[in-house]
C-alpha positions in Angstrom: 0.0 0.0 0.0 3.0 2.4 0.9 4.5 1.6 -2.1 1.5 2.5 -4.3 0.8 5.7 -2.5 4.3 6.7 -2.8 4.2 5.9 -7.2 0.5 7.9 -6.8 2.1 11.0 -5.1 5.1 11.2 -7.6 2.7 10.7 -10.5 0.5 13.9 -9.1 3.9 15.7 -8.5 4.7 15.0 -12.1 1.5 15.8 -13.6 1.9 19.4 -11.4 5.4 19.6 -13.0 4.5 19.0 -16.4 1.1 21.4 -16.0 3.4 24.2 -14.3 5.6 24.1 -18.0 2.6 23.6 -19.7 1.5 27.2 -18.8 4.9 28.5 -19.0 5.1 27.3 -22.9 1.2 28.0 -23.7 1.1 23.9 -24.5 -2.0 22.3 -23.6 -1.2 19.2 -21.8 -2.6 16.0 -21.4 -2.8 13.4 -18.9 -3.6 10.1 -19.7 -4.1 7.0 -17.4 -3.4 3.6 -19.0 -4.9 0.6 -17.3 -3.1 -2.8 -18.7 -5.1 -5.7 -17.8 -1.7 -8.2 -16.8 1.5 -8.2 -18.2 2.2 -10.5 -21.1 3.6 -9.5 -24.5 0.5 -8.9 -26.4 -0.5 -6.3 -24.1 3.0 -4.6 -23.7 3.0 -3.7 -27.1 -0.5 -2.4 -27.2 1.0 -0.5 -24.7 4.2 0.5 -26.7 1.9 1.1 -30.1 -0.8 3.2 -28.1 2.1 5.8 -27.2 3.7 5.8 -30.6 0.2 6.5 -32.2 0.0 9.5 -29.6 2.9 10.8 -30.7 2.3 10.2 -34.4 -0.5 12.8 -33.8 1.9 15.4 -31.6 0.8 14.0 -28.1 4.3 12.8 -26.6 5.3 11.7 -23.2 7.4 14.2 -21.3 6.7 17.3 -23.6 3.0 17.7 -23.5 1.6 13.9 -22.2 1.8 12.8 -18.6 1.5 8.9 -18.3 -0.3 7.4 -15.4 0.6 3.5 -16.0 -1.0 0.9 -13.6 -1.1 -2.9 -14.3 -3.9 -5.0 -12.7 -1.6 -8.2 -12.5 -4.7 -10.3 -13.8 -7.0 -9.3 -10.6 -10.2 -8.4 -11.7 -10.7 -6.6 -8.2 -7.6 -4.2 -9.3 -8.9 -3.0 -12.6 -11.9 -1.4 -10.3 -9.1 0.2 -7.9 -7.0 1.5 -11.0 -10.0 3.1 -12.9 -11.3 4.5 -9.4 -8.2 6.0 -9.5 -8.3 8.2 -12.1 -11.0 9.0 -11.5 -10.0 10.7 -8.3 -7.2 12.1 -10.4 -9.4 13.6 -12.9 -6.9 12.0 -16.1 -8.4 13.6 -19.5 -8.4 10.3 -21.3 -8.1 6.5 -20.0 -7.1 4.0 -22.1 -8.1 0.4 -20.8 -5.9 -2.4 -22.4 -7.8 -5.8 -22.3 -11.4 -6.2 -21.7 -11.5 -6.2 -18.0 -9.9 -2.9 -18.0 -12.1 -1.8 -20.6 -15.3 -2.7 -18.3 -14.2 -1.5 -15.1 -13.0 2.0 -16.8 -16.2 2.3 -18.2 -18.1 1.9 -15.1 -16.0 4.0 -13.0 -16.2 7.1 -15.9 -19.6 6.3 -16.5 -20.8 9.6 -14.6 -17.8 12.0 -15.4 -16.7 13.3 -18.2 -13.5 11.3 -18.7 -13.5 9.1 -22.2 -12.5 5.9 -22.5 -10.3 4.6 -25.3 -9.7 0.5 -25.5 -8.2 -1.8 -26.8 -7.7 -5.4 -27.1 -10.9 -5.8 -26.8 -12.3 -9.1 -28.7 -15.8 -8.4 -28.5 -17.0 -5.3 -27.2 -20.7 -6.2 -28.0 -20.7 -8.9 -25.9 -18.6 -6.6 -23.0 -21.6 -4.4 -23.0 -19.0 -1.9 -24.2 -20.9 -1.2 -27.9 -24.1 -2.1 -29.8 -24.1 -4.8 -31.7 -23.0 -2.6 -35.0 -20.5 -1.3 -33.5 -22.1 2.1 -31.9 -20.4 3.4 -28.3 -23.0 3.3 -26.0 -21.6 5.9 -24.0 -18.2 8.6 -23.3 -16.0 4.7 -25.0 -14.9 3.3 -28.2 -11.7 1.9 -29.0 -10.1 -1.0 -31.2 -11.3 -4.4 -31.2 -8.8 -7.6 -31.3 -11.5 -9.8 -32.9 -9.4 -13.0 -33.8 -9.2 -14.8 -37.7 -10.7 -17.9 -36.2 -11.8 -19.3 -39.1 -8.2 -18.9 -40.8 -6.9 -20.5 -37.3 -8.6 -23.4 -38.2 -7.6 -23.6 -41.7 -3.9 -22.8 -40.5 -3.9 -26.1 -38.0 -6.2 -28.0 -40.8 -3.3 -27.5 -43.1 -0.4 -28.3 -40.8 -2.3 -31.2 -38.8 -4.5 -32.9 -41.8 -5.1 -35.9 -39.4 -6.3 -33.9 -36.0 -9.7 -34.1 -35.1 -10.0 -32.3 -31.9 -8.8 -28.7 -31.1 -8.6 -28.0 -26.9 -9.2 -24.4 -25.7 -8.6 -23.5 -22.1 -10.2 -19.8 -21.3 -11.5 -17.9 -18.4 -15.2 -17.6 -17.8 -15.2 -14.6 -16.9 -13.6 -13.1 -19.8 -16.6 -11.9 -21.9 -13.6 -12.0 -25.1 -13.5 -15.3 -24.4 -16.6 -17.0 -24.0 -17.5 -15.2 -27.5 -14.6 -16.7 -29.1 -15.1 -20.0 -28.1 -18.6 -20.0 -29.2 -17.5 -18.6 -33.1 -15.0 -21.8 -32.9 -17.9 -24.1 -32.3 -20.2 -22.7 -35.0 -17.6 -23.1 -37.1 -15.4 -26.1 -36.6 -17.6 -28.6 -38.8 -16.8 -27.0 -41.3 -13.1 -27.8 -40.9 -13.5 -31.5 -39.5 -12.8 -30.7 -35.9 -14.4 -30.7 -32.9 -13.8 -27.9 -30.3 -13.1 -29.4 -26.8 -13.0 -26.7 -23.8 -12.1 -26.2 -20.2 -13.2 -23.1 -18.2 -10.5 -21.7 -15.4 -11.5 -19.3 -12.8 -8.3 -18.1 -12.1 -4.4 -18.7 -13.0 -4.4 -21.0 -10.5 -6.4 -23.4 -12.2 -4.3 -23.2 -15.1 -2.1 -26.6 -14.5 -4.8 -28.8 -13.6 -6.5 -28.1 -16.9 -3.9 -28.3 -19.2 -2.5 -31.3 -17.9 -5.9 -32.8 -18.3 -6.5 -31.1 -21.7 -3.0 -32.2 -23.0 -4.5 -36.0 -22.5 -7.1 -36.2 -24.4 -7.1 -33.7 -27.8 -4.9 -33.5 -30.8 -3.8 -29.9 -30.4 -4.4 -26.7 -28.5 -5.5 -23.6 -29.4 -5.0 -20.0 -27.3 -7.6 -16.9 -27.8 -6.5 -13.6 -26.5 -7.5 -14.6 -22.7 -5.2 -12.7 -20.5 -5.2 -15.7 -17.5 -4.3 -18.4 -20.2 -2.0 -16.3 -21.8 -0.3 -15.6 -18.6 0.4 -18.9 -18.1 1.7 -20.2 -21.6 5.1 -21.5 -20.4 2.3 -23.9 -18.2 0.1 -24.8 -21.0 3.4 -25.6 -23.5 4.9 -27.5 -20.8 2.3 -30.1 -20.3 1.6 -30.1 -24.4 5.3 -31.1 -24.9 4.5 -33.6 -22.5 2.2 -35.2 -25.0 4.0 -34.4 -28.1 1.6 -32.3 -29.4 1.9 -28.3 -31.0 0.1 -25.5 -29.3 -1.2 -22.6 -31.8 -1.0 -19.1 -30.8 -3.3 -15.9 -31.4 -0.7 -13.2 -32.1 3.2 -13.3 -32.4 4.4 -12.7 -29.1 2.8 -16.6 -28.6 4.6 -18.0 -31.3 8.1 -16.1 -30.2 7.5 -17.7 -26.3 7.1 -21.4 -27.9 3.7 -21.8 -29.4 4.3 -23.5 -33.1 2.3 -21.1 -35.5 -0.8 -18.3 -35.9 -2.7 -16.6 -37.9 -2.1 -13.8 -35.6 -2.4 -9.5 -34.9 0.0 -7.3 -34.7 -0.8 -5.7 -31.4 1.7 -3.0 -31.6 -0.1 -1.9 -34.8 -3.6 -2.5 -33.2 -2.1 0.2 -30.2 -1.1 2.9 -32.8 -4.4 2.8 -34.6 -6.2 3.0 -30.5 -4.1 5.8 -29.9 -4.9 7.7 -33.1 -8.2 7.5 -32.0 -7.5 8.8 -28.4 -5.4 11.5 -30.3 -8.5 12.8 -31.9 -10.8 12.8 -28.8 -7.7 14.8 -26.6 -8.0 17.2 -29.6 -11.3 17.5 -29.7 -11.9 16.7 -33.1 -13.9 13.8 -32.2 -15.6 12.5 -29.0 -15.7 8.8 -27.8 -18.9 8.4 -28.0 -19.1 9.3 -31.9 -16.6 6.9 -32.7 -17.6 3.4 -33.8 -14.9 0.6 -32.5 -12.3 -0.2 -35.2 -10.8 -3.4 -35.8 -7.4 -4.7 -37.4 -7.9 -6.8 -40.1 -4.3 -7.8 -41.1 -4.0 -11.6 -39.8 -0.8 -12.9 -40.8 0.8 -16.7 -40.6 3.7 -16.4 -37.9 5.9 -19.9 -37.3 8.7 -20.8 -34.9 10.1 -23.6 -36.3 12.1 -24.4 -33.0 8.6 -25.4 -31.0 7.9 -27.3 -34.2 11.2 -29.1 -34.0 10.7 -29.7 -30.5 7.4 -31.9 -31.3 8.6 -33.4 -35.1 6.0 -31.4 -36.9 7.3 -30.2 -40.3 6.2 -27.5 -41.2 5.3 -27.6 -45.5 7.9 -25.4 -47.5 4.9 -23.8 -49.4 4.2 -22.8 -45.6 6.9 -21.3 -44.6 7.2 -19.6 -48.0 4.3 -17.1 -46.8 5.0 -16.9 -43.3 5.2 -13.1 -42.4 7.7 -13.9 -39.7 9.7 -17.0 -38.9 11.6 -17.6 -35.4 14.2 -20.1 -34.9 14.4 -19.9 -31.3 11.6 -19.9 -28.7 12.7 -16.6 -26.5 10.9 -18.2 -23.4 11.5 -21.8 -22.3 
């Protein structure tokens, strides 16, 4: 608690700093609080891209942009503490990374007049963060991390042409999540497999399940779910085990061991959220004008080291039109 305090009465310091030469220069300033979810590669470099798209549009840390950084270490209880938080601060923008954050941010600015911008975001319909076309339903839009699930399962058909069953571990609680799993269902027929699923509560649970999923399906399959993902090195460990490849959603899963994706680019998903939060800090737009935006650029990532590791050959044709191509797995 002292420690948090202490980071809380530096950031105000700053902020009063950076205000003070704000109105010495006749620069408006900004302060923006950023609420990360947890802290796994994906979301780092939504992170990363979400500053760079600021600062595309002229809105850069340490010259006119304080930062106010807090990361909710995967507690669902301290997403409602950090957006309370700025609240109390009275930020000018918050930009909630993950759809937890994305929730509590909205709830807590609900009745103020601070925006919300988010991102990584799988299905903000189903969050309650949008309509079902897309339409803010309040002071929040942001960019949506929908996943190419149908070109997942064309990926693994082409690289396991014998598999029958894909296993997905995911929190139930993560509203992304449980409307993933329900677009792989509708549409794994189609591709000859059958979705098998196990729902976790909390990290915790995380070993159990993929020991047990590891048993009994022919591959597994990660969506964006911030518990799962937190635990990768767990799920990859018991799927070596059993000899058998675990697919990824985005890159940073393919570089930590996972063998391929049809993934996002989440840094370029964070430059094209913080364009967006550019424009409402401007004023040339407000939140709740701005229909959600989603990347559409899935590319085929491969690491042919976590392919090695389980004999799976990868086809040359394959690799031919990988986007990117890792011969080492950076996490073991």
């Amino acid at each position: 608690m002292k420690k948090r305090v202490m980071a809380a009465t530096m950031a105000t310091a700053a902020m009063l700093a950076l205000t003070a030469c704000g109105k010495q220069t006749g620069e408006i300033q900004y302060t923006v609080g950023i609420s990360q979810f947890a802290e796994h590669g994906s979301l780092d470099n939504c992170r990363v891209g979400f500053l760079e798209g600021l600062a595309e549009a002229g809105i850069e840390e340490g010259k006119n942009l304080t930062v106010v950084f807090d990361n909710a270490q995967a507690d669902m209880g301290t997403t409602s503490t950090i957006a309370d938080s700025y609240v109390s601060q009275k930020v000018d923008l918050v930009c909630a990374i993950a759809t937890p954050a994305a929730m509590s941010a909205y709830n807590a600015c609900m009745n103020t007049e601070i925006p919300v911008i988010y991102t990584a975001v799988s299905d903000p319909a189903g969050a309650g963060l949008a309509t079902e076309d897309g339409k803010s339903i309040g002071n929040i839009s942001g960019t949506s991390d929908a996943l190419p699930v149908t070109e997942q399962m064309q990926m693994i058909r082409q690289l396991l042409p014998e598999a029958k069953t894909i296993g997905i571990i995911y929190t139930t609680s993560e509203a992304n999540s449980v409307s993933t799993i329900a677009e792989y269902k509708a549409n794994a027929a189609a591709y000859g497999f059958e979705i098998v699923d196990s729902g976790i509560n909390t990290i915790a649970e995380v070993p159990m399940a993929a020991a047990d999923m590891a048993g009994r399906v022919d591959c597994i399959t990660n969506l964006t779910d911030n518990t799962v993902v937190s635990a990768l090195q767990t799920v990859l460990d018991e799927a070596n085990k059993q000899n058998i490849p675990v697919f990824g959603s985005e890159v940073e899963q393919v570089k930590n061991g996972c063998v391929a994706s049809m993934g996002l680019d989440y840094a370029a998903l964070g430059r094209q959220t913080g364009a967006m939060a550019a424009k409402v800090l401007k004023g040339e737009a407000k939140a709740s004008d701005l229909p959600y935006e989603v990347i559409t650029e899935a590319a085929f990532y491969v690491n042919t080291a976590a392919a090695d590791k389980i004999g799976l050959t990868i086809p040359a044709d394959m690799l031919e039109t990988a986007a990117e191509k890792f011969e080492e797995i950076t996490v073991e």
